[in-house]
C-alpha positions in Angstrom: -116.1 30.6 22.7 -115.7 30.2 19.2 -113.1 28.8 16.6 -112.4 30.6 13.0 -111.7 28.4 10.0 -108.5 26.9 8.9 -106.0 28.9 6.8 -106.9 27.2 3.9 -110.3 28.9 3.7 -110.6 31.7 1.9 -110.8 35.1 4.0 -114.2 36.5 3.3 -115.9 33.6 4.3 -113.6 33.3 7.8 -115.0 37.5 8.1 -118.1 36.2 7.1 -118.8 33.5 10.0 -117.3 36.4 12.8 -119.4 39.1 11.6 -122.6 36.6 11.4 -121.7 35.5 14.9 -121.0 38.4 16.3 -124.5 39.6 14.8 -126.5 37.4 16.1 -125.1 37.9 19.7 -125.6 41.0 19.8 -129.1 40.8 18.6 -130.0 38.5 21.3 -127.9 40.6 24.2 -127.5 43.9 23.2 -124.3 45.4 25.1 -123.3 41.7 26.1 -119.4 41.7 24.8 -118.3 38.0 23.6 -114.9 36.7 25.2 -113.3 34.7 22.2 -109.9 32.5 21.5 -109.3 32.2 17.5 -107.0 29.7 16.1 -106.1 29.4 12.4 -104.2 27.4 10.6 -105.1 23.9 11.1 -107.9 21.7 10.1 -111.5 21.7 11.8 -110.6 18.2 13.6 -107.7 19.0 15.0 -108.6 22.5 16.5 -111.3 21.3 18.3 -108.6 19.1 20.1 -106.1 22.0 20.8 -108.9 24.2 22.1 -110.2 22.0 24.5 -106.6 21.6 25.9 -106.3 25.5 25.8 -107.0 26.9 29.6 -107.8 30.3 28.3 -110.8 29.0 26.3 -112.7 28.6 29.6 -112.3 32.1 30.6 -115.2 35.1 30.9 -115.1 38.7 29.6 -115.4 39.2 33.6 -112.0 37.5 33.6 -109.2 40.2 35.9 -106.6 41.4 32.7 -103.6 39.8 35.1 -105.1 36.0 35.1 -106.2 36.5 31.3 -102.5 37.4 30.3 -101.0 34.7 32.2 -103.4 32.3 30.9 -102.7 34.1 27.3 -98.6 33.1 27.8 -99.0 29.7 29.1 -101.2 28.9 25.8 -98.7 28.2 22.9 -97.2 25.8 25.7 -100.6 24.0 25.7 -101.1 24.4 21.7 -97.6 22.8 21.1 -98.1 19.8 23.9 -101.6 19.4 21.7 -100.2 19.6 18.9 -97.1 16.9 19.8 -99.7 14.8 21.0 -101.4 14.3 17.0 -97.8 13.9 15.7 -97.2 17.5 15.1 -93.1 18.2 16.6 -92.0 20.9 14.8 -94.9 23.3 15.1 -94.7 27.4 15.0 -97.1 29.5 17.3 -97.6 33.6 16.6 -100.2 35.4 18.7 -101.9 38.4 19.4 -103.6 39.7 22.5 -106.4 42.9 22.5 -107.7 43.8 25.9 -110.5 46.0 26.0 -112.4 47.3 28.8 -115.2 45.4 28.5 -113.5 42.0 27.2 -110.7 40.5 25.2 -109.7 38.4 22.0 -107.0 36.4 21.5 -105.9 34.8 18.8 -103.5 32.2 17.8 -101.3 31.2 14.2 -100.0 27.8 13.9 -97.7 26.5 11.5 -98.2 22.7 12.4 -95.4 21.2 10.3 -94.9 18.4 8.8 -96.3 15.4 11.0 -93.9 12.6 12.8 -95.2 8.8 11.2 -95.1 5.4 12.8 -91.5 3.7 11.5 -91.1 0.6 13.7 -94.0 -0.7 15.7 -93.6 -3.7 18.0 -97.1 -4.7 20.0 -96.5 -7.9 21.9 -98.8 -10.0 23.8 -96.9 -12.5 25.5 -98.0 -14.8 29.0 -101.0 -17.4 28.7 -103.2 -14.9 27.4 -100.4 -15.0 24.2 -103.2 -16.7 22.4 -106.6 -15.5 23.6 -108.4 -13.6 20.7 -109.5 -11.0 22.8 -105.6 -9.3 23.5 -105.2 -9.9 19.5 -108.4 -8.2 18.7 -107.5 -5.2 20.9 -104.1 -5.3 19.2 -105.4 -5.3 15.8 -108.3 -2.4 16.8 -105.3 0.2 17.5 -104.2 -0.4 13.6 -100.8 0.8 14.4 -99.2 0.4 11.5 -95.3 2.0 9.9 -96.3 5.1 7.8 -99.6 6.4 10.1 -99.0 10.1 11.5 -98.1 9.3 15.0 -101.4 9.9 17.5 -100.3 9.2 21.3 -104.3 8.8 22.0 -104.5 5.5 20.3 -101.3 4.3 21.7 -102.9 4.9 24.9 -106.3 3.5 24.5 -104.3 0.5 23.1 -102.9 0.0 26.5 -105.9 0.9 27.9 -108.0 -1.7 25.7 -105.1 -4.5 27.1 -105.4 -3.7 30.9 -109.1 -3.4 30.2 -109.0 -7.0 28.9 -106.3 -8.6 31.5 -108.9 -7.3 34.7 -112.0 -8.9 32.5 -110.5 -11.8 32.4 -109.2 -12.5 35.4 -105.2 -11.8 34.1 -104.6 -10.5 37.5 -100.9 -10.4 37.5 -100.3 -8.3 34.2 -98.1 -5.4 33.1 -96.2 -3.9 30.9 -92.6 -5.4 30.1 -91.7 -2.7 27.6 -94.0 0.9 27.0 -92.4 3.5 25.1 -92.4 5.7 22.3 -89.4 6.8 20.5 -89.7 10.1 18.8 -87.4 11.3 16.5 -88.4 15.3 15.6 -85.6 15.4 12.9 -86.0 12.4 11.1 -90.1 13.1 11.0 -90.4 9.2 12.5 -91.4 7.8 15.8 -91.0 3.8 16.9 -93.1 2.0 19.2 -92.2 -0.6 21.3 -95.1 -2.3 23.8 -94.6 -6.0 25.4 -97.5 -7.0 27.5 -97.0 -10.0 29.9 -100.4 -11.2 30.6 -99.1 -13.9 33.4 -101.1 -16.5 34.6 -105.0 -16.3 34.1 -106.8 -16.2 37.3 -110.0 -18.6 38.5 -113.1 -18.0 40.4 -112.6 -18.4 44.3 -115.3 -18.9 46.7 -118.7 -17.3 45.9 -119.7 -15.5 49.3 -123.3 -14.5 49.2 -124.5 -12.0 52.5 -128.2 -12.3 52.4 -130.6 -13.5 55.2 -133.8 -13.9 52.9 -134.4 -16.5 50.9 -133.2 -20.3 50.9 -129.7 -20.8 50.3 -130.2 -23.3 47.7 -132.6 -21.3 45.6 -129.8 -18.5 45.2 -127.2 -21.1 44.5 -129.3 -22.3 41.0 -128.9 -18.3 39.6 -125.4 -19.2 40.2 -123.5 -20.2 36.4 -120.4 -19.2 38.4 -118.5 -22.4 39.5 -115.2 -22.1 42.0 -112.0 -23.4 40.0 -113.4 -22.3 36.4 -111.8 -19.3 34.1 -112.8 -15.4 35.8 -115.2 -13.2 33.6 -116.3 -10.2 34.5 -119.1 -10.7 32.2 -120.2 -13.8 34.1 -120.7 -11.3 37.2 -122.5 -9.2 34.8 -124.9 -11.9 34.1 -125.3 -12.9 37.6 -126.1 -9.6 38.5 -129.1 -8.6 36.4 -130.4 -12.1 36.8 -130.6 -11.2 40.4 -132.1 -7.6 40.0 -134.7 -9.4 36.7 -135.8 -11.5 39.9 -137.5 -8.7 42.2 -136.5 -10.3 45.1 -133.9 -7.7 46.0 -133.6 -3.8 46.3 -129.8 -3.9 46.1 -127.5 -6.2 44.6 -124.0 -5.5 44.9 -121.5 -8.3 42.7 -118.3 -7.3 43.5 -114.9 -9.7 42.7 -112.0 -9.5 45.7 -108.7 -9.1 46.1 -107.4 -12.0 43.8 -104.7 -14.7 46.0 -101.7 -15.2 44.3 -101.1 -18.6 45.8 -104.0 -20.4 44.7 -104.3 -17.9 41.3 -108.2 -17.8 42.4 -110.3 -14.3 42.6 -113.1 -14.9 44.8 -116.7 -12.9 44.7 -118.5 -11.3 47.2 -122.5 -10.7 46.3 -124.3 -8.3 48.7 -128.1 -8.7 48.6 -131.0 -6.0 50.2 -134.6 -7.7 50.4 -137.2 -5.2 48.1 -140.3 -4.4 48.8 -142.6 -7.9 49.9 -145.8 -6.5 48.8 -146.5 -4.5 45.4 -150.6 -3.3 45.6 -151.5 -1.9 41.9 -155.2 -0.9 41.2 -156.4 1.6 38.3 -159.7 1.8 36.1 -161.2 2.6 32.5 -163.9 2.1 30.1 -164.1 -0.2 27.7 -167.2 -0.4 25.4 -168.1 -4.0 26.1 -167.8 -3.6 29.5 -168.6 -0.1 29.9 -166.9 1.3 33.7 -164.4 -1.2 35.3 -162.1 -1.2 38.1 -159.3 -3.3 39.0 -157.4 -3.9 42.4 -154.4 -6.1 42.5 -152.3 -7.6 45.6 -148.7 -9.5 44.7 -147.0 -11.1 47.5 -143.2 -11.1 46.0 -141.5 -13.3 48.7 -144.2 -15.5 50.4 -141.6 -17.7 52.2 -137.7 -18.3 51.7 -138.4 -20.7 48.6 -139.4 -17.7 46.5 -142.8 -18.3 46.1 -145.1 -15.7 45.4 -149.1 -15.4 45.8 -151.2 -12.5 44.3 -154.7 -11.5 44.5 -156.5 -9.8 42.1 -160.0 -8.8 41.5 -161.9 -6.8 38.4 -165.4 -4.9 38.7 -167.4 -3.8 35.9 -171.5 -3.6 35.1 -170.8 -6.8 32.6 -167.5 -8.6 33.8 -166.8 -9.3 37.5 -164.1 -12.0 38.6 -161.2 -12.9 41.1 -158.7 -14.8 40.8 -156.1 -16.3 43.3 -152.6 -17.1 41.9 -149.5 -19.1 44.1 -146.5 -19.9 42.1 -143.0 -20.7 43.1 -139.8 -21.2 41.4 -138.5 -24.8 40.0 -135.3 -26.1 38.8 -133.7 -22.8 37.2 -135.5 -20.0 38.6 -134.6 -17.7 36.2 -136.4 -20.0 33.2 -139.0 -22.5 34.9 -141.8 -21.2 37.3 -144.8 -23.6 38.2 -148.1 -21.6 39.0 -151.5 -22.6 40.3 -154.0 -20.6 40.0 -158.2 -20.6 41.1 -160.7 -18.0 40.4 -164.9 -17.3 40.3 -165.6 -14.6 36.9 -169.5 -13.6 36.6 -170.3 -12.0 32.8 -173.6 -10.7 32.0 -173.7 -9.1 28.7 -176.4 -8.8 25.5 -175.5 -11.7 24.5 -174.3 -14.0 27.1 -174.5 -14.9 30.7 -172.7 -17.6 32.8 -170.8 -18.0 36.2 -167.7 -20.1 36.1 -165.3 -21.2 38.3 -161.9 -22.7 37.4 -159.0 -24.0 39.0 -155.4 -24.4 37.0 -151.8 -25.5 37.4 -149.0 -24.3 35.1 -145.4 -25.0 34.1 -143.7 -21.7 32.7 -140.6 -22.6 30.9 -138.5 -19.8 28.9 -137.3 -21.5 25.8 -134.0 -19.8 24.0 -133.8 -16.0 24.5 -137.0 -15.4 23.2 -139.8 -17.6 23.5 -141.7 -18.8 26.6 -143.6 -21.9 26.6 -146.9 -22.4 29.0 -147.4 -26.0 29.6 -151.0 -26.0 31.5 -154.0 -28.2 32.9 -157.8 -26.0 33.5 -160.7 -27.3 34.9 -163.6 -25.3 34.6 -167.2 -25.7 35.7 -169.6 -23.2 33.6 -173.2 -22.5 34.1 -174.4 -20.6 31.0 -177.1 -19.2 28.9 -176.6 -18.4 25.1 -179.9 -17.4 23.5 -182.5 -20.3 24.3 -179.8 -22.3 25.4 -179.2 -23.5 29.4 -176.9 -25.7 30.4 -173.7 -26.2 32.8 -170.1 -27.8 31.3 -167.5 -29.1 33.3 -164.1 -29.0 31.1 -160.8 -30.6 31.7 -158.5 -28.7 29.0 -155.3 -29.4 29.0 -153.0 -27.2 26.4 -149.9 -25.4 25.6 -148.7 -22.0 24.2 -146.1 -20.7 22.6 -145.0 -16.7 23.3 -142.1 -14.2 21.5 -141.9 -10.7 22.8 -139.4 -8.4 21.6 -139.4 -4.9 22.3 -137.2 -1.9 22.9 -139.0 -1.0 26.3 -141.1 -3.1 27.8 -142.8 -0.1 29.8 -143.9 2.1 26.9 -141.9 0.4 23.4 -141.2 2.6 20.7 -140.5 -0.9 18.5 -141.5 -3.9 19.3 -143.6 -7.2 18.4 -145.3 -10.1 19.9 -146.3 -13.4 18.6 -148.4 -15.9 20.5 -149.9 -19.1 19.6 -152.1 -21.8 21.6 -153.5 -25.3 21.4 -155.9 -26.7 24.0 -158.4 -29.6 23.7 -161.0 -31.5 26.0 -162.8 -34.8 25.5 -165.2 -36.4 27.2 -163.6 -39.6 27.7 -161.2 -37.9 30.2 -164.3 -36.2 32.2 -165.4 -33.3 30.1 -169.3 -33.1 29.4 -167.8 -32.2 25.7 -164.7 -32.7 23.1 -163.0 -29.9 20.9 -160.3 -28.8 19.7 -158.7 -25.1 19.6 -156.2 -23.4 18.5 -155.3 -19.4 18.5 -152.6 -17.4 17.1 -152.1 -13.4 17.4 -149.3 -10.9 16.4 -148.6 -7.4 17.7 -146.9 -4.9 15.9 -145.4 -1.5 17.2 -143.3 1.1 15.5 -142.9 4.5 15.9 -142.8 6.9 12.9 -142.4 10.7 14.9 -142.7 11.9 18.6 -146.1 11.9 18.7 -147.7 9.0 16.7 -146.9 5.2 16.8 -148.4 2.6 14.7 -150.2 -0.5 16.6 -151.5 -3.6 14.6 -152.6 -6.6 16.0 -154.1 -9.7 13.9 -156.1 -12.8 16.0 -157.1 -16.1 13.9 -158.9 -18.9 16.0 -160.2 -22.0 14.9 -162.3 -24.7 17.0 -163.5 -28.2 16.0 -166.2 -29.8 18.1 -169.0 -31.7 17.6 -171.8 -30.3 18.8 -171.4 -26.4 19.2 -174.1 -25.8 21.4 -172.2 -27.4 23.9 -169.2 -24.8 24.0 -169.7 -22.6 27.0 -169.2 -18.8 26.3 -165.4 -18.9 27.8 -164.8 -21.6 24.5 -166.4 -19.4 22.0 -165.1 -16.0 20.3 -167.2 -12.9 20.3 -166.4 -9.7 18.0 -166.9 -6.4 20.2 -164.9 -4.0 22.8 -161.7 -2.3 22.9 -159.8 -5.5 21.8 -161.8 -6.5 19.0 
């Protein structure tokens, strides 16, 4: 299919872009005859509009002649309805039909007119949403204002935009009072005249949740929705990608019912499908400190019907062995406060360093604001080492805090993205550790992309520790440079 230029453009370069066109197909297909509907007259814009409401334009060469010349007279029908609908009353349509015997063209003159403009326009919100900034702000995005060129489309999305609004919000009893437009042909002028009665504004109802696997309780505290206050759609929103963010469930289905008249409440009806309980990840690599590693992991998403969760996860390598044991559960909010405790045994034996630890931990996860996370933790470790000529064991009671940002575009694979992460930890040997520092550690991450096939990655690490004898620091409290993270 393909559309000439307007009138207004001059006629070798109209001949110009068929003959290039019809060039170019017939380079690519030899024989292969190109079924075509040509419109002139009006602008680019507004010919794209017409032809898409033109039946004919969706025809084939292959097309029987009887169906192509019916659709051929029902066109300037369609053109002029087009037309009416951007303002255009007193259009003019000539045409001209060539069948061939392997295809046909046909082609269409408009003389558009001059265009019917807005002359009175009366938008009225009225009801207890009279006031609520959303209903004036769809109001006031229409911009229909005495002296535009009459467009029934934005009329229409203005209506759309107010019913769009009034089932949002929980306006369950509005309509229209008054929804018309007056067009007068003649007088080149059209008047408008929309009342919208937003009646009463509807509250939540009972929140029905039909799920038989976790605690009751726990999926009440995702819950921001309380019976009796103002409906939002975007509330249900909220509540349902908190509850898919959660990996509890395989299906969550928030779905508001039939809203009662009598009480003016809308009650909600959350379906829930349990997910997968166990998630088993393993992969390997190389890594130049390390040299060959595996690593097995086992997640246990629903341990019991308090949410908590216990994972095991293990890592094998020539230099670095370990496994750890994590249990954590939700607490208070689940969506923002996790507590965690976690134990593991980690063996490294590398040019520089050897020692066997084993440490035990509790943590308190907290998200802070949209953005940052907080870790609020308490490690004991016990550390048998050897650094050069020196032997010894440390036991260390750290107790600390960190601060993490992420942002990203996808958290998967981001194409742009950062990450900032401080910490602060200490030990002192008046509250049981065998030695007393202080350390702190900050990093950034930085991603962009800059084409399809290359991204940039920085990273930047500063550490500092204070101590008084550093001889004492086992080899899990110092920094070493080397490997694929360095």
């Amino acid at each position: 299919m393909r559309q000439s230029g307007s009138q207004n453009l001059p006629v070798f370069r109209k001949a110009t872009y068929r003959i290039l066109g019809l060039s170019l197909l017939v380079a690519a297909c030899p024989g292969l005859a190109w079924a075509a509907v040509e419109l002139e007259g009006v602008e680019a814009e507004l010919a794209s509009a017409v032809l898409n409401a033109v039946s004919l334009n969706r025809e084939v060469c292959e097309a029987p002649s009887w169906r192509v010349d019916a659709q051929f007279r029902r066109t300037p029908r369609e053109i002029r309805s087009a037309l009416e609908a951007n303002g255009f009353y007193s259009s003019r349509i000539t045409s001209d039909l060539e069948l061939a015997a392997d295809c046909w063209v046909a082609r269409f003159r408009v003389e558009p007119g001059e265009p019917v403009r807005l002359r009175n326009v009366r938008a009225a919100v009225t009801g207890e949403g009279e006031t609520d900034a959303d209903f004036a702000g769809a109001v006031l995005a229409a911009s229909l204002e005495p002296g535009q060129q009459l467009n029934h489309a934005r009329y229409e999305q203005l209506k759309s935009d107010l019913l769009n609004v009034s089932r949002r919000k929980g306006y369950a009893a509005a309509e229209f009072n008054e929804n018309r437009i007056d067009v007068f042909p003649a007088e080149r002028a059209a008047d408008i005249v929309l009342t919208f009665d937003t009646g009463p504004r509807y509250a939540f109802g009972e929140i029905i949740i039909n799920q038989d696997m976790l605690d009751p309780e726990l999926l009440t505290r995702y819950l921001d929705i309380e019976p009796g206050t103002p409906f939002d759609r975007a509330a249900l929103s909220d509540l349902y990608n908190d509850l898919i963010d959660s990996e509890y469930f395989s299906l969550v289905n928030v779905q508001p019912l039939a809203a009662n008249a009598e009480t003016r409440r809308i009650p909600v009806q959350v379906d829930l499908a349990p997910g997968n309980r166990l998630v088993l990840s393993y992969g390997g690599g190389f890594a130049t400190d390390t040299g060959p590693r595996f690593r097995v992991s086992r997640l246990n998403r629903r341990l019991n019907d308090r949410g908590a969760q216990l994972s095991f996860s293990t890592e094998l390598s020539p230099v670095l062995s370990e496994f750890l044991v994590t249990y954590r559960f939700p607490y208070g909010d689940p969506r923002e406060e996790w507590i965690s405790f976690d134990s593991g045994i980690k063996r490294e034996d590398s040019d520089s360093t050897r020692s066997d630890s084993l440490e035990f931990g509790a943590r308190r996860i907290i998200k802070r604001g949209s953005d940052w996370q907080q870790t609020q933790f308490l490690d004991l470790l016990v550390e048998d080492f050897e650094i050069a000529d020196t032997r010894d064991r440390t036991t260390l009671l750290q107790p600390g805090t960190s601060w993490m940002r992420l942002r990203a575009d996808n958290t998967i694979r981001p194409d742009r993205g950062d990450r900032l992460y401080f910490e602060v930890s200490a030990a002192s040997d008046e509250l049981g550790s065998d030695t007393s520092f202080i350390q702190t550690v900050a990093e950034s991450r930085w991603i962009r992309t800059v084409s399809p096939r290359a991204r940039i990655l920085a990273r930047i690490r500063a550490a500092a520790t204070w101590n008084r004898d550093f001889d004492e620091l086992p080899p899990s409290a110092r920094y070493f440079a080397g490997g694929d993270n360095s």
